[in-house]
N, C-alpha and C positions, 0 to 999 in steps of 0.2 A: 504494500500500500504506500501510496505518497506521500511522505514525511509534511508537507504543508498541511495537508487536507486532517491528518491525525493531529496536527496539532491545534485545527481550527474547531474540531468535532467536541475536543480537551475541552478548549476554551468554553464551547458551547454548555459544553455538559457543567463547567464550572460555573459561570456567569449568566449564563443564558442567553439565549440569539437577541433581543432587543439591545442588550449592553454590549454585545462584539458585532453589532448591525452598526451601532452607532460609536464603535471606535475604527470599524475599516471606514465606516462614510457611507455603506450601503441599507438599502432596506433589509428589515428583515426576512422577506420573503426569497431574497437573494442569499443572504445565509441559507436559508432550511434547502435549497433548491439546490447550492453546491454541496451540503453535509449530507445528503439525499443522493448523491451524483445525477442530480436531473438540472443543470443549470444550464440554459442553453445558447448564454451569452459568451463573453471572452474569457475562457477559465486561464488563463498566463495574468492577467489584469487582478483576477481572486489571489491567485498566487503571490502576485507582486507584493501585495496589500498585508497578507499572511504573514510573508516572513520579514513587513518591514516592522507588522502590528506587534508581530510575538516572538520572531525568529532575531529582532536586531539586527536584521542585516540594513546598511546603510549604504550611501553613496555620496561623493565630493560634491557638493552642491557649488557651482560657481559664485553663486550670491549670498551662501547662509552656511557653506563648509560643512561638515559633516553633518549628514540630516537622515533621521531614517526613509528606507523605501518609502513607507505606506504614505509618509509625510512630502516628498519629492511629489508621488500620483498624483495626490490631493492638489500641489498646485499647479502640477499640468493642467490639472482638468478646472481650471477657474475660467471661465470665460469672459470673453472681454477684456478691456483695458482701465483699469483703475485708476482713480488718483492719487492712490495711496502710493508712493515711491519704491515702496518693498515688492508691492504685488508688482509694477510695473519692469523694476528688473527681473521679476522671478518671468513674466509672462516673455521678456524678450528674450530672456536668458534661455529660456525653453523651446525656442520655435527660432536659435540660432546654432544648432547644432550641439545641445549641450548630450555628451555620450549616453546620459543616461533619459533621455526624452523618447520616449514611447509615441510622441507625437507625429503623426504627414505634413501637418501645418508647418509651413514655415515663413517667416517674412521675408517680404519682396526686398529689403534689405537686411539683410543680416545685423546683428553686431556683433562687433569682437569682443569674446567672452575669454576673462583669463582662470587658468585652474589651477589656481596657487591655492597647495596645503596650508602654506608659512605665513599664511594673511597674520599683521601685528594686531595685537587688541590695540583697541583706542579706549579711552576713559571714555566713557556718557556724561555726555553734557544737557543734565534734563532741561536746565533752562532753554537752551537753543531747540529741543525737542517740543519743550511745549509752544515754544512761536511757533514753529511749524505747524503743530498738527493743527495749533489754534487758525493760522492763515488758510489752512487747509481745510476748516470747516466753516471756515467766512467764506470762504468760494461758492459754499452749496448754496443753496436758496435757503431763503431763514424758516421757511417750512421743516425743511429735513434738517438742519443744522443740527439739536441735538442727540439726532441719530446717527448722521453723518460722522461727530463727532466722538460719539460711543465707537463707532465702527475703526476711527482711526485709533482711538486709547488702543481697544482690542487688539491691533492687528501690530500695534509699537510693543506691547506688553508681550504678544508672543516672537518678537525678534527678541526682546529683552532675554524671555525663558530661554531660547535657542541658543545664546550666546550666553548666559549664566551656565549651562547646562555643560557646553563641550568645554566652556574652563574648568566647571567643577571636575565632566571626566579625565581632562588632559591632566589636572593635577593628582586623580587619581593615578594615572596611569606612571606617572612620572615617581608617585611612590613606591 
């Protein structure tokens, strides 16, 4: 049997298909349909998601460095173009050749994407982060603003976790 699908069955049996429905990103109906072997969509795509959700397996992300699979998928599959500056180089980054893009899409111009392990930290500078996000919510219409607004904290807070996270494990690693 396939080492992903037994570990996905695990999970299920663990947690139950609503809670590992909603950490690959899919419905539930799509778990019970691959733990069943009747799914009859992209099973490489389940997979991907599998061993990024549970297996740890990750990949060099050009704009966020080490990032797991499932987490990579997820922003493949964002549609559109944001104005959020994170999503916007993960979406060019994506659809300019990055090796681990799963995508056909590509833009009509590329960019040059560099894939450097040894990117330096930089200190955070919340205050220049909150002009931003704040300029960045004066943009929307004052209708949405403080949605718009929630949307960017969100989306700073998980670069923030992504970048707390591979320091906390480089420093493990390094003990």
């Amino acid at each position: 049997m396939i080492k992903w699908l037994e570990v996905l069955r695990q999970q299920v049996a663990e947690h139950g298909q609503p809670k590992v429905a909603k950490m690959l990103g899919v419905s539930t109906a799509c778990v019970s349909q691959v733990v069943n072997e009747k799914y009859p969509g992209d099973m490489s795509r389940i997979e991907k998601l599998v061993e990024g959700a549970f297996l740890q397996k990750c990949v060099n992300c050009p704009v966020l460095g080490q990032l797991p699979l499932h987490e990579c998928m997820k922003h493949q599959a964002r549609k559109g173009i944001s104005s959020n500056p994170l999503y916007m180089q993960l979406y060019k980054a994506c659809r300019s050749g990055c090796p681990y893009s799963s995508l056909s899409e590509r833009l009509k111009r590329p960019v040059t994407i560099a894939f450097d392990a040894s990117r330096t930290v930089k200190t955070y500078d919340y205050e220049s982060a909150v002009r931003r996000l704040t300029r960045q919510a004066n943009g929307a219409n004052s209708f949405a603003t403080a949605q718009h607004l929630n949307e960017l904290l969100i989306s700073e807070l998980e670069v923030l976790g992504i970048k707390y996270n591979r320091l906390v494990k480089k420093e493990a690693n390094n003990d």
